[in-house]
VOGU-3710 file (C-alpha; in Angstrom, 3 decimals, decimal comma):
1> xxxxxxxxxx> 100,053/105,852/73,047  99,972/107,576/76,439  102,123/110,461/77,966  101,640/110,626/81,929  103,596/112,367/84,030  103,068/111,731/87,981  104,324/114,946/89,847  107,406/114,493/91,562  107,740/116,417/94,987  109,360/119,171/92,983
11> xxxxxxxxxx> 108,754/122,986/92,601  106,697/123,062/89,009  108,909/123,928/86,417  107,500/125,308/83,181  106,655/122,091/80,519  105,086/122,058/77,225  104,465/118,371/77,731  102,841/118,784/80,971  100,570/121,272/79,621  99,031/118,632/77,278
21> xxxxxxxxxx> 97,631/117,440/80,607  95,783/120,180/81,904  92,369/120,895/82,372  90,403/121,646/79,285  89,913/124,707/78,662  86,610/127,115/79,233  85,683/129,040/76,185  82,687/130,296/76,703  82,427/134,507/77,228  85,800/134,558/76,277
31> xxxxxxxxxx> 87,129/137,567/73,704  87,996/136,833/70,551  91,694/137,798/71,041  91,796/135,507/74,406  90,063/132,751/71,994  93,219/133,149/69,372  95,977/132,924/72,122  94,452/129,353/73,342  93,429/128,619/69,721  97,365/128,868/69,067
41> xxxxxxxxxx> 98,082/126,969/72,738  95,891/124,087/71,162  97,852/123,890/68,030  101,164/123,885/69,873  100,339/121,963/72,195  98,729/119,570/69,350  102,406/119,674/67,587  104,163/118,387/70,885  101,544/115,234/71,112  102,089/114,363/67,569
51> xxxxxxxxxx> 105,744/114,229/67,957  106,162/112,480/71,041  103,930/110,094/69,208  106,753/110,063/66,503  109,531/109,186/69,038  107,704/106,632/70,756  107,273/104,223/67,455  110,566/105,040/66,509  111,396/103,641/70,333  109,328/100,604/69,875
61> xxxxxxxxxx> 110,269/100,313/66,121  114,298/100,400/67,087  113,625/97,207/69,960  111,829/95,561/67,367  114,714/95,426/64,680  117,838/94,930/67,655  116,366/92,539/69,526  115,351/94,408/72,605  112,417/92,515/72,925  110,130/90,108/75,594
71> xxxxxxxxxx> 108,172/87,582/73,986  104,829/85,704/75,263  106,954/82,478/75,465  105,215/81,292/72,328  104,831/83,729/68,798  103,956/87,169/70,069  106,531/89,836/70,692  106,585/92,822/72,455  109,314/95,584/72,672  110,906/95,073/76,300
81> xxxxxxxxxx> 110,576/97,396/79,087  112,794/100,252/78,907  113,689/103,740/79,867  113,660/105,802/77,367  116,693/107,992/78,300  119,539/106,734/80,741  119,789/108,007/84,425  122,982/109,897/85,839  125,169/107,674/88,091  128,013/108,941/90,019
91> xxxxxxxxxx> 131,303/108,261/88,223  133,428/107,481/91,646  130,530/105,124/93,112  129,752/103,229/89,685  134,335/102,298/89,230  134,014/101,180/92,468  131,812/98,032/92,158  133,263/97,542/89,192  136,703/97,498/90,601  136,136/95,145/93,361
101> xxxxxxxxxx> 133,914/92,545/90,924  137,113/90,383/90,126  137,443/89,917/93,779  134,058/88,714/94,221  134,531/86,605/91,102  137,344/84,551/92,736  135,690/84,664/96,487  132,724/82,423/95,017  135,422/80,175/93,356  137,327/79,566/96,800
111> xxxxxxxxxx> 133,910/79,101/98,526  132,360/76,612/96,359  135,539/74,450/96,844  135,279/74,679/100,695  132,713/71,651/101,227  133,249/71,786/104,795  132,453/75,775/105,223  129,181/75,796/102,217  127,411/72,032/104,074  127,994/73,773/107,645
121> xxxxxxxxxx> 126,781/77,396/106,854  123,363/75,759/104,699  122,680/72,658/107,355  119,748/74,703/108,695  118,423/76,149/105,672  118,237/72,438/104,230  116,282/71,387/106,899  113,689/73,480/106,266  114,018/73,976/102,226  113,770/71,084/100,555
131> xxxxxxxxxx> 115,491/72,731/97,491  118,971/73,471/99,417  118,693/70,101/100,563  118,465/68,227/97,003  121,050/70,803/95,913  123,493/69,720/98,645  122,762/66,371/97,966  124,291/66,786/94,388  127,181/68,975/95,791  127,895/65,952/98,170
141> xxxxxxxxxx> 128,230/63,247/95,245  131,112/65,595/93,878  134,234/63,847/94,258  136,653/65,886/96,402  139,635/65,252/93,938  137,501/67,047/91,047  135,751/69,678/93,610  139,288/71,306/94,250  141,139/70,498/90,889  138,553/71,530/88,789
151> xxxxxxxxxx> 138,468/74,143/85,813  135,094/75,983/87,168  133,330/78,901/85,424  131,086/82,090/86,401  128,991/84,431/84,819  128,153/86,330/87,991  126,163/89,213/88,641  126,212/91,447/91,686  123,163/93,594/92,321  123,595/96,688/94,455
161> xxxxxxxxxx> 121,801/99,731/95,403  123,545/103,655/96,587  122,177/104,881/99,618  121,535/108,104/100,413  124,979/108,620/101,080  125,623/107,667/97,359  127,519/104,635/98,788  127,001/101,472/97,070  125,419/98,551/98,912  125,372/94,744/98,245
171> xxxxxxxxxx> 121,969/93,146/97,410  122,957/89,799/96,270  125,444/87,892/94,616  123,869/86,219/91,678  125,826/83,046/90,349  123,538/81,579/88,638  121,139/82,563/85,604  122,412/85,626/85,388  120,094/87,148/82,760  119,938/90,702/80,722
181> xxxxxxxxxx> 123,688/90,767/79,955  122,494/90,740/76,095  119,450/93,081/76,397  121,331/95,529/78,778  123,762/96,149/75,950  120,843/96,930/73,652  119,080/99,239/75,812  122,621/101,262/76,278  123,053/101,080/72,077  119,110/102,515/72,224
191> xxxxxxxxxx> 119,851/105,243/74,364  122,814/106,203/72,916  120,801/106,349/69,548  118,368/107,676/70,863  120,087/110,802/72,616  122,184/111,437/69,316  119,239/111,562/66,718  117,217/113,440/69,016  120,002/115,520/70,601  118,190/118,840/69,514
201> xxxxxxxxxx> 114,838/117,726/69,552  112,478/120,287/72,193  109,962/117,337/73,439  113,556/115,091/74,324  114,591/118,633/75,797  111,677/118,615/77,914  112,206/114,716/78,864  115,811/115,395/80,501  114,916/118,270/81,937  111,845/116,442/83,811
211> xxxxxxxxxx> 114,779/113,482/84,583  117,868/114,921/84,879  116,962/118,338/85,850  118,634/119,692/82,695  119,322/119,549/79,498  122,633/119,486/77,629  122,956/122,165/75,186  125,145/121,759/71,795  127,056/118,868/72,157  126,206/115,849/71,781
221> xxxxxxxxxx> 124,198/114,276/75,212  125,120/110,560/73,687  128,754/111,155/74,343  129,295/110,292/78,338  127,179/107,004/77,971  128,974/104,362/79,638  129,493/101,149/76,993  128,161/97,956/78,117  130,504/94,921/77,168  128,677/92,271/78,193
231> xxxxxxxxxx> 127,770/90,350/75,320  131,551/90,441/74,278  132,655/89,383/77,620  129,927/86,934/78,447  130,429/84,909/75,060  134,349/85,049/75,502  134,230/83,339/78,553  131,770/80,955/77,221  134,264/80,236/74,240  137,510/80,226/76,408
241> xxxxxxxxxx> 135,611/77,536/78,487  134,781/76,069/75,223  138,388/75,796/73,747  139,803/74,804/77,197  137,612/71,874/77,378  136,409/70,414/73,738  137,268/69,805/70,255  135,892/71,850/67,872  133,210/69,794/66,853  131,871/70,277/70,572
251> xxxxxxxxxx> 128,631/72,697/71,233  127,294/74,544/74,218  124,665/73,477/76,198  121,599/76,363/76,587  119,387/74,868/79,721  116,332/76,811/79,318  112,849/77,069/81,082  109,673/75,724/79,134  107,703/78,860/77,862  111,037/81,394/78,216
261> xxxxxxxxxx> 109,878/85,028/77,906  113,774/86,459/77,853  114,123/84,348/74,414  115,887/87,286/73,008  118,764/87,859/75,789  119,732/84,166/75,118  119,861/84,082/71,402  121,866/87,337/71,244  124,302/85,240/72,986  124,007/82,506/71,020
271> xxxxxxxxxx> 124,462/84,786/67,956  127,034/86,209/69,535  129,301/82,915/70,049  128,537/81,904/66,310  129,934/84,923/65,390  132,530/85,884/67,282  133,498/81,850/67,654  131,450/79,560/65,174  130,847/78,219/68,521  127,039/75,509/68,007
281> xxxxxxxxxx> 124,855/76,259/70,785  121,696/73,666/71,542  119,145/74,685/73,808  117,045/72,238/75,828  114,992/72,074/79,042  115,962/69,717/81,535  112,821/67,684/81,030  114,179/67,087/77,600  117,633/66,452/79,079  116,230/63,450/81,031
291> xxxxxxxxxx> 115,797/61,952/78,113  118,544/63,544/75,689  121,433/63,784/77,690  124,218/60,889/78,259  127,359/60,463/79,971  129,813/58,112/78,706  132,131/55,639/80,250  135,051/58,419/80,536  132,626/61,448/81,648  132,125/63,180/78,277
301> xxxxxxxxxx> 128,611/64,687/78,189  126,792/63,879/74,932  123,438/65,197/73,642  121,372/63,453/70,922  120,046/65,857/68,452  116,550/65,930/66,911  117,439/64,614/63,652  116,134/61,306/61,921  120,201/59,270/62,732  119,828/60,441/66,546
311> xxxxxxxxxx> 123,210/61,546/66,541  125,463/62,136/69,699  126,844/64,911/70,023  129,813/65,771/73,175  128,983/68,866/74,527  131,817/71,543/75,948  130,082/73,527/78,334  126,708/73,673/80,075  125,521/77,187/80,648  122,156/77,198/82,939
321> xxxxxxxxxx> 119,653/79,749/82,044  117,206/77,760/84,565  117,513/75,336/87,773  117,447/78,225/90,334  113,799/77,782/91,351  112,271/74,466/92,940  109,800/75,929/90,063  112,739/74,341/87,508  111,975/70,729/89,330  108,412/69,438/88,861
331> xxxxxxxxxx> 109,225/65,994/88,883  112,192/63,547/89,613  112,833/63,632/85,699  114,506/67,267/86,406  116,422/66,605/89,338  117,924/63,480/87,403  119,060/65,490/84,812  120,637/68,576/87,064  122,670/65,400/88,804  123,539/64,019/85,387
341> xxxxxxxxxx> 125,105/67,097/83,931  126,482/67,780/87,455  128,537/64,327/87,313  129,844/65,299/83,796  133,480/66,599/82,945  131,176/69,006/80,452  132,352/72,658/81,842  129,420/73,925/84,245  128,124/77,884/84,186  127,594/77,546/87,340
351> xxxxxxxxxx> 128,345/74,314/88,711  126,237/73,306/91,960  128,995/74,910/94,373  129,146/78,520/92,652  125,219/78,033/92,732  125,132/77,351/96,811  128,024/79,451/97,120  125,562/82,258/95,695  122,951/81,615/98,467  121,694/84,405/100,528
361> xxxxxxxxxx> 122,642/82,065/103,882  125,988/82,425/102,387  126,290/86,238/101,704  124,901/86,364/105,550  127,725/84,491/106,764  130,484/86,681/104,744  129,279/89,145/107,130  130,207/87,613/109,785  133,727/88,487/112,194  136,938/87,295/110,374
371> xxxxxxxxxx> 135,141/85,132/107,667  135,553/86,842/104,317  139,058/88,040/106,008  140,072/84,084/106,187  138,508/83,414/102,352  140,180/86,919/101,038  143,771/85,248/101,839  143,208/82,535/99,778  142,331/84,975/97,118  145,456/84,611/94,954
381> xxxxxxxxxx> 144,437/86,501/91,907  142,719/89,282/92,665  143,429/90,424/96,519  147,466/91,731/97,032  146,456/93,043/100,509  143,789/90,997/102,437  143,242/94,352/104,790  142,649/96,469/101,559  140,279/93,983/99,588  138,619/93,016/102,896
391> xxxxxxxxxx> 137,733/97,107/103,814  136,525/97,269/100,095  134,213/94,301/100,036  132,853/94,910/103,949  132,000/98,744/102,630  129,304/96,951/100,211  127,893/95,021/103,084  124,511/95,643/104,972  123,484/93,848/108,525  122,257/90,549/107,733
401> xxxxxxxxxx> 121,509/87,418/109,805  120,717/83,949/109,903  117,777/82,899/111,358  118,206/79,262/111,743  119,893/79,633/115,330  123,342/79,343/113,894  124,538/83,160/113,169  128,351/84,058/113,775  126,381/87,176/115,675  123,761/85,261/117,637
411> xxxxxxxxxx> 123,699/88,904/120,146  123,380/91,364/117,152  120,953/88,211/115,377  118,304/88,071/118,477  118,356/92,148/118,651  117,776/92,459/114,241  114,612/89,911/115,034  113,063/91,771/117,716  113,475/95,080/116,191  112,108/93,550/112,913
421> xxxxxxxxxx> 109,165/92,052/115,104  108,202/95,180/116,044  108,649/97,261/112,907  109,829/95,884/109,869  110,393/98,603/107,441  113,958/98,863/108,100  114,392/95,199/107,119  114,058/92,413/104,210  113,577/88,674/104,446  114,674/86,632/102,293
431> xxxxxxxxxx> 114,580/82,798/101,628  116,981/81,028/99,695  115,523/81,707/96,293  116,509/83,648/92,942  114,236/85,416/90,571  112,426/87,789/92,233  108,434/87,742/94,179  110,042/86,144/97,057  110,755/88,685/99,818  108,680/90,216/102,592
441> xxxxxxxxxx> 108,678/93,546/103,756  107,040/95,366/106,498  104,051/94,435/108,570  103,939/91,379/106,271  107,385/90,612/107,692  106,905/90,753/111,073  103,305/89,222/110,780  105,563/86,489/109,808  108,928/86,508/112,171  105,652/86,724/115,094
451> xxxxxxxxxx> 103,493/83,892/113,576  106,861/82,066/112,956  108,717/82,166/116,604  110,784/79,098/117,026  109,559/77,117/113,834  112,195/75,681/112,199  110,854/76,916/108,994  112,783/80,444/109,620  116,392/78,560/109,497  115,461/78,954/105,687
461> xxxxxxxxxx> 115,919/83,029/105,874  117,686/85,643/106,314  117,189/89,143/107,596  118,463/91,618/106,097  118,569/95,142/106,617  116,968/97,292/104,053  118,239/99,745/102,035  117,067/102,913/100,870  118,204/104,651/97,913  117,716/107,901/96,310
471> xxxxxxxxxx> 114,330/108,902/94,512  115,055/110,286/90,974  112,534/110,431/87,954  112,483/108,394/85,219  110,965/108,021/81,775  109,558/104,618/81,481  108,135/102,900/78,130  105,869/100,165/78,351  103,477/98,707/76,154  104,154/102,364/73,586
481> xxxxxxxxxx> 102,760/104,428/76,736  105,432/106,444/78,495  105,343/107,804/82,008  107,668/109,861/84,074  107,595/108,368/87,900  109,394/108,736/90,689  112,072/105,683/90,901  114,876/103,733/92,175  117,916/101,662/90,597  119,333/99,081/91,298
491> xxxxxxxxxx> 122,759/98,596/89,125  124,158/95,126/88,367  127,484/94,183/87,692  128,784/91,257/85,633  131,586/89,273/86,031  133,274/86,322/84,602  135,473/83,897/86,037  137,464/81,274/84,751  139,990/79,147/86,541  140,645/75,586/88,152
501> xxxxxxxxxx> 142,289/74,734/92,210  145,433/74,541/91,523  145,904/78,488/90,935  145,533/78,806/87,393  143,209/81,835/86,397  142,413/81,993/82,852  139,477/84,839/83,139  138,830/86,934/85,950  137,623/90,509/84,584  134,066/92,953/85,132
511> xxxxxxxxxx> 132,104/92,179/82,232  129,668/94,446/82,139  126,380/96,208/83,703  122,879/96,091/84,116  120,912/98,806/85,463  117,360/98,360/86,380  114,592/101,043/87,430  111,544/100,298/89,491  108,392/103,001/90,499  109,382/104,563/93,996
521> xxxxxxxxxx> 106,694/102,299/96,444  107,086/98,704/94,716  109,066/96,211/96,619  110,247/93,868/94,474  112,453/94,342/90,881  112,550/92,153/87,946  112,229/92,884/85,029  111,046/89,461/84,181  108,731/90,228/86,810  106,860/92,652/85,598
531> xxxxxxxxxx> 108,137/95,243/88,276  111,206/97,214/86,347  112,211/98,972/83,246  116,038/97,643/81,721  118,124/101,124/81,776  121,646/102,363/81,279  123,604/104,868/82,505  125,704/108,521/82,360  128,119/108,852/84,525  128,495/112,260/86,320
541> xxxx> 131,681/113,339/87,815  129,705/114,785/90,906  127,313/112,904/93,131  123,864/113,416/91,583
//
């Protein structure tokens, strides 16, 4: 076990753990009373290595008995990437996203009913990406009657970043797969643990004062940690779906990738709904669906079980934990499943709409002059003044464009291109993908806007401008080493939404957060990834 800590930019400040990192020292034609002091040094020092030691297995020894674990995809486990103490979060900026999140909730809802405004705003995109196209295909077998009559359901998650301003700013809208709600409410119970047992310990002393600048002083640091209710509020809206749509000898649907590393953020949910609900959950792939998975005469989705009768049995809901990469859809066998369980009356989480209403050709056309002002009226549930909501959503927004030739800004679209041509540091592109390792940035961006000129390959992105948040330290743990780098967040917020066309809401709440931490320098950020640490938060009263 390793303790590294990469200099910051700051003034030195005096450290008994960075002083396990110096230079050896030179003993030779030393006197004996100059050999004592460093002889003591050593032995301090010594007593400092041996306990961080300590608090790093209890760390890794704490994921291992909660769950806050990553697995190999087959039998090995590994505690999950974490920070080992929380970072400090402005109070005002965090209640803000969280505030607006139930009008986000309902904006995908009134989007992925408009089939009109989701098959204009993606007709370039699916000519160049195969995978919008077979998704729109599905969307378009949807009969209309169902499309806006409907009981639809979301377990969103919208990923922002504070700029230097400490003003939050929209990444994406994720409505699909929206993973960590289970482990992000783990990592907040570790901290808070954590902080508590350790509250007067010097080496944790030493920690905060290398992260946070300081270090509280007799009181207890656990007490400002912001709870996390996302398991509660995920499963919840996973069982309302559940009793709105089945009998009780109904289960939920888990669709799951082969070889799943985040095993343990799905069955906390799973353990969660059993109980909370002695709600059944199966989990399957969608290979295995092609093959398990029937729709009767009347729409009821039924899915035979692996026991020696082959029984049927209905399922209530279908929540997707995969089918938001082509990745999901080596063969035809995959896509005939995803169209099966789309033609179902089973409950969808998301269904194909939310899913292309979630696309980052749609968040680029929100942007655009009077079109999340038109969708905001029809907001009935969460937006009382369309001026108000509209001010509140458009302060999250960044410039972002189409580049498939059909931008509501085609003037302020060419201009974004040519700047990004020339220098792309200021800007992101993105293609119409989820999970992270997808982006360019910099020279390899505009290496690619030049090389791509005209192609019809670029109505498949969007450019978006970049944003650039405040450095802070953090203490990461991975694989039982800890080191304290430089970093940025980026803070999730979960949201669930539960309603049908005809204006009845049954759930529309914030459900939750997840904050993730990434070395200052690395472009992309999952955790999943490889590239981020799972965190929580404090909040501060003042901007920090």
């Amino acid at each position: 076990m390793k303790f590294t800590l990469l200099m910051f930019g700051l003034v030195t400040r005096s450290c008994k753990i960075r002083n396990l990192f110096r230079n050896s020292f030179k003993i030779s034609g030393l006197r004996s009373s100059t050999l004592l002091q460093l002889s003591n040094r050593n032995e301090q020092q010594s007593v400092v290595n041996v306990e961080l030691e300590r608090i790093i297995q209890q760390a890794v020894a704490w994921c291992g008995l909660n769950g806050l674990m990553y697995t190999d995809g087959k039998l090995s486990w590994t505690a999950a990437p974490i920070s080992l103490v929380p970072n400090l979060y402005t109070a005002s900026t965090f209640q803000f996203t969280q505030q607006i999140q139930p009008v986000l909730n309902e904006l995908v809802d009134i989007i992925s009913r408009d089939r009109q405004f989701l098959l204009n705003q993606l007709k370039f995109a699916a000519k160049s990406d195969d995978f919008i196209r077979r998704l729109i295909e599905i969307y378009s077998t949807v009969p209309e009657e169902r499309l806006q009559n409907d009981i639809q359901m979301g377990v969103h998650r919208s990923d922002y970043m504070a700029n230097k301003f400490g003003v939050c700013k929209q990444i994406e809208i994720n409505t699909i797969a929206s993973s960590f709600g289970c482990l992000s409410k783990k990592v907040n119970d570790f901290q808070a643990f954590f902080l508590n047992k350790y509250s007067q310990n010097k080496v944790l002393t030493d920690i905060l004062n290398e992260t946070w600048g300081f270090a509280a002083k007799d009181q207890s640091i656990a007490t400002p940690l912001l709870t996390n209710p996302s398991i509660v509020q995920i499963a919840a809206v996973l069982a309302k779906g559940h009793e709105l749509t089945s009998n009780k000898s109904s289960i939920i649907l888990f669709v799951v990738q082969p070889g799943e590393r985040n095993i343990a953020d799905q069955r906390l949910l799973e353990q969660q709904l059993w109980s909370a609900h002695s709600i059944r959950v199966e989990f399957r792939t969608l290979k295995e669906l092609s093959h398990s998975a029937v729709v009767d005469i009347a729409g009821d989705l039924f899915l035979t079980l692996d026991d020696s009768e082959g029984t049927l049995q209905r399922v209530s809901v279908v929540y997707f934990r995969a089918g938001y990469s082509p990745n999901d859809y080596p063969s035809e066998a995959e896509w005939d499943a995803r169209a099966l369980l789309e033609r179902s009356h089973a409950l969808k989480c998301p269904s194909v709409g939310y899913q292309l209403a979630g696309s980052k050709a749609i968040q680029a056309a929100l942007t655009g002059p009077g079109v999340l002002e038109g969708f905001l009226s029809r907001c009935g549930n969460s937006v009382k003044d369309v001026e108000t909501a509209s001010q509140q959503v458009r302060m999250c927004f960044v410039s972002q464009f189409k580049l498939g030739g059909d931008d509501l800004q085609p003037v302020a679209a060419a201009a974004a291109v040519a700047e990004a041509e020339k220098d792309g540091s200021g800007w992101v592109l993105k293609p119409q993908r989820e999970g992270g390792g997808n982006n360019l940035y910099g020279q390899q961006l505009s290496q690619f806007l030049k090389e791509n000129k005209g192609n019809a390959v670029l109505g498949g992105y969007v450019l978006m401008e970049r944003i650039f948040p405040e450095v802070k330290p953090t203490a990461f743990l991975r694989n039982g080493e800890l080191k304290i780098l430089p970093s940025i967040s980026e803070l999730g917020i979960y949201g669930t939404y539960l309603g049908d066309g005809r204006g009845a809401v049954f759930v529309n709440q914030y459900a939750g957060y997840l904050l993730r931490t990434k070395p200052d320098g690395v472009d992309e950020g999952g955790v999943a990834s490889g590239y981020s640490v799972l965190n929580s938060i404090i909040l501060s009263p003042s901007p920090v």
